[in-house]
C-alpha positions in Angstrom: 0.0 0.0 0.0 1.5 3.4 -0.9 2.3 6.1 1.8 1.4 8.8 -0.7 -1.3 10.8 -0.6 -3.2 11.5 -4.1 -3.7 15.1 -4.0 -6.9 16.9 -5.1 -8.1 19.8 -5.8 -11.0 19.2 -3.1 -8.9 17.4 -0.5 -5.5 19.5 -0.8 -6.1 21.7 2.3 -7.7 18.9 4.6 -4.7 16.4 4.4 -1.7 19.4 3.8 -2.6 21.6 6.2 0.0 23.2 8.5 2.3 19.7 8.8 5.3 19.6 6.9 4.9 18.2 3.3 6.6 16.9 0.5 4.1 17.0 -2.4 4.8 15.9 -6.5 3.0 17.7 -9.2 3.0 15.6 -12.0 1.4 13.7 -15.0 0.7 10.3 -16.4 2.6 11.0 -19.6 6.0 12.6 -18.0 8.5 10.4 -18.4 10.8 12.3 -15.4 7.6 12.0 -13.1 7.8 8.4 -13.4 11.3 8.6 -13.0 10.9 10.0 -9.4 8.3 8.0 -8.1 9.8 6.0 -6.0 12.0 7.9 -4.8 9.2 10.2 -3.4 7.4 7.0 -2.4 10.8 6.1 -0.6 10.6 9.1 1.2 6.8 8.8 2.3 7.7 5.4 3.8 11.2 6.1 5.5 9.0 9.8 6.9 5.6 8.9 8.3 6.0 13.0 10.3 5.5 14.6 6.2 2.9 14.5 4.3 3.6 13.4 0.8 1.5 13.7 -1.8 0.8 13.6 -5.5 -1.0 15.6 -7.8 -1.7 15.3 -11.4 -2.0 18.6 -12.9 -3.9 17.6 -16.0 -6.9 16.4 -13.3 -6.1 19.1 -11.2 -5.1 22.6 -12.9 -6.2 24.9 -10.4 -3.6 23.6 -7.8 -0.8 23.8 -10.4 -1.7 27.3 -10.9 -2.3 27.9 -7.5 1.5 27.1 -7.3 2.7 28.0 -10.2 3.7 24.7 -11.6 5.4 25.4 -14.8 7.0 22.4 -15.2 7.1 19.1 -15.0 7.8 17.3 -12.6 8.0 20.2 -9.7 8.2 19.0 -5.9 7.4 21.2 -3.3 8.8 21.2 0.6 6.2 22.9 2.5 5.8 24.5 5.6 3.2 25.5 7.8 1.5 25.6 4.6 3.5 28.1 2.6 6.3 26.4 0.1 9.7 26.9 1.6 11.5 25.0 -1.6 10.6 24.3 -4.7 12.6 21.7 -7.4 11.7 21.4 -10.9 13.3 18.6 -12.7 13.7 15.3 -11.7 16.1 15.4 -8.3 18.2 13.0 -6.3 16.5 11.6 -3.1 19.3 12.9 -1.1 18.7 16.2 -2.8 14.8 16.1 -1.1 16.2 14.9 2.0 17.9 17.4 2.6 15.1 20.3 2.3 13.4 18.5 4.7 15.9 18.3 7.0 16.0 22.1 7.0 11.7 22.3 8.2 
């Protein structure tokens, strides 16, 4: 069972809320989103304190403009509900780790 959160637009601010969170904006047909999927579902499992989550944009395009997702994939490190890092590109795990280890 994955520790990833599918993201919505109607359930975004329920489950992110204020707690730290690691969320992947993505889409079915990006080849680097694929590429980075288990790396962020590495992450969820190793971190149960984050919220990680996943959104596809093309179901959900009022939360990629809501955060100015660009392009794909973009991760977001949040905090207290404001973005304190933002990657686009495809990223190394220890890359990820270590924005969360500065929450």
């Amino acid at each position: 069972m994955s520790s990833i959160n599918v993201l919505s637009e109607s359930n975004f601010d329920s489950i992110v809320g204020s707690k730290p969170a690691l969320i992947d904006f993505g889409a079915e047909w990006c080849v680097y989103c694929k590429k980075i999927a288990p790396v962020i579902e590495e992450i969820a499992s190793e971190h149960p304190e984050l919220v990680v989550g996943s959104i596809d944009v093309d179901l959900n395009p009022m939360l990629a403009a809501r955060f100015r997702v660009h392009s794909l994939p973009t991760v977001l490190v949040m905090k207290d509900g404001q973005v304190v890092k933002q990657f686009l590109g495809a990223q190394t795990k220890e890359t990820y780790l270590k924005a969360i280890s500065e929450l």
